[in-house]
C-alpha positions in Angstrom: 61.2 -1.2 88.9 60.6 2.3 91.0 58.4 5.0 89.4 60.0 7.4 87.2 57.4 9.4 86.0 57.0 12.2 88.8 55.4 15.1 88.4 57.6 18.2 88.5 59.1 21.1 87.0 60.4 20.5 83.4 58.3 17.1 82.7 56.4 17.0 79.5 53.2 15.8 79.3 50.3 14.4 76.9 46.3 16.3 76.9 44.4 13.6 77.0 41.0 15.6 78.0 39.8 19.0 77.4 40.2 21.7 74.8 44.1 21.2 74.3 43.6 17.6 73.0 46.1 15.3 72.2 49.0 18.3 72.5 51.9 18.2 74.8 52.8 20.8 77.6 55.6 21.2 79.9 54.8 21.5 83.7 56.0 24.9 85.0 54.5 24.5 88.6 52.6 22.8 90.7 50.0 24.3 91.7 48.1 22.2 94.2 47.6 18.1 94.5 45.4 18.2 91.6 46.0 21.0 89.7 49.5 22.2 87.8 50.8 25.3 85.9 51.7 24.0 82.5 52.9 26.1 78.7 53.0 24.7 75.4 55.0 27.1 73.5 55.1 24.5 70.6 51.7 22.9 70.5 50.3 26.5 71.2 48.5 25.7 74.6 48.5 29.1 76.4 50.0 29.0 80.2 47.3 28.2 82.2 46.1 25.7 85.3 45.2 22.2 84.5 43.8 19.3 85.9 47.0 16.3 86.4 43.4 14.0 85.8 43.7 15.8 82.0 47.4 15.0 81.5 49.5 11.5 80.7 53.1 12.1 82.3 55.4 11.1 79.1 58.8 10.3 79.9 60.7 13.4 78.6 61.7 16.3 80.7 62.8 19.4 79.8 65.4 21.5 82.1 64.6 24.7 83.3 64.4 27.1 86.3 61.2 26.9 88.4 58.2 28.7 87.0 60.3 29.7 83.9 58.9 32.4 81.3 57.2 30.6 78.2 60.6 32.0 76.4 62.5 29.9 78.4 60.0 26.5 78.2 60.3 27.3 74.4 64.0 27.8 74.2 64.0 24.4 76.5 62.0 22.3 74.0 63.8 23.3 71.0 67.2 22.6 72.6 65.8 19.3 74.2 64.7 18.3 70.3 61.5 17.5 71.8 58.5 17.3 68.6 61.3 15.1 67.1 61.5 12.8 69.9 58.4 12.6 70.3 57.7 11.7 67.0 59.5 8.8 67.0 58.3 7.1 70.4 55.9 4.4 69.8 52.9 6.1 71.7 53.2 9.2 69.0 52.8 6.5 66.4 50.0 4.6 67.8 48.2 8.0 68.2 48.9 9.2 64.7 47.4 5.6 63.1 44.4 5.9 65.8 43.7 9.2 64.1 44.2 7.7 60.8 41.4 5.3 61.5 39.0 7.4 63.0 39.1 9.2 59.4 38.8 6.3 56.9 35.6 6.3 54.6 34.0 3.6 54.5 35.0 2.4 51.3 38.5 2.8 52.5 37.3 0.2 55.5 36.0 -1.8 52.5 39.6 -2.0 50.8 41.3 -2.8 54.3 39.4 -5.5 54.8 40.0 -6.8 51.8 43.9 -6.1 51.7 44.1 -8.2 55.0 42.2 -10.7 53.6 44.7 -10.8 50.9 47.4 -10.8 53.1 45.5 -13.5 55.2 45.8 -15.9 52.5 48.9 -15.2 51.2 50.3 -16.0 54.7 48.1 -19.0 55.4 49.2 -20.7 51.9 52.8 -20.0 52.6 52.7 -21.6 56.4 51.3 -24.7 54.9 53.6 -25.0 52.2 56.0 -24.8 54.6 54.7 -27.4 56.6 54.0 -29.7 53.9 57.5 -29.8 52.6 58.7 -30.2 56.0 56.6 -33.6 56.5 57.8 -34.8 53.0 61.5 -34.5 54.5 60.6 -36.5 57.1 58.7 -38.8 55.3 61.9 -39.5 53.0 63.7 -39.3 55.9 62.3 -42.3 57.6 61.9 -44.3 54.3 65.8 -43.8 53.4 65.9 -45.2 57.4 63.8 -48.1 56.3 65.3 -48.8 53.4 69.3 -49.0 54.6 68.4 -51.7 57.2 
């Protein structure tokens, strides 16, 4: 499958480095090979250069005219729906729950653990129930065998 992710006017990206952190920005221009002109009207990132080594290309992209006014970017990514779609994509999610983790206490580990444990068991006792009943069919199964001839 060809690349779809270019970098270009419109596309919205992921901070994965720097001050602006896990936000998204829209690429305005391209500045250089490294470098890009990028607003976040939404996640309030201020126009500015950054690095395309700080950004994660997402697969949204916005339509508007080249270096567009942050009134335009913002009028974009409220038409577009964009906070919402992003919301559901799986990468939001796996974000959100990594930041979820990173804030447990450690009594809140404790209780994890110990729901999965739970959970562990539960599941193990029901796979071998399972299994048992399904070598008692057999076993009946071959004795009715037995028992006909």
């Amino acid at each position: 499958m060809p690349f779809q992710r270019f970098v270009q006017t419109g596309r919205v990206a992921y901070v994965s480095e720097g001050d602006h952190q896990g936000k998204l920005v829209a690429i305005v221009d391209v500045i250089d090979q490294n470098r890009v002109l990028v607003d976040g009207p939404q996640s309030n990132v201020q126009r500015g250069a950054m690095r395309l080594s700080q950004l994660h290309l997402t697969k949204f992209n916005l339509k508007f005219p080249h270096t567009g006014s942050t009134r335009v970017v913002r009028k974009a990514w409220d038409t577009a729906k964009l906070d919402e779609k992003w919301a559901e994509t799986m990468w939001a999610k796996k974000v959100e729950a990594k930041k979820k983790r990173a804030c447990l206490s450690d009594f809140d580990r404790f209780k994890l653990r110990k729901a999965r444990q739970m959970r562990n068991k539960l599941r193990t006792d029901a796979f071998f129930r399972l299994k048992r009943n399904i070598k008692k069919a057999k076993a009946t199964k071959t004795t009715k065998k037995t028992v006909k001839k």
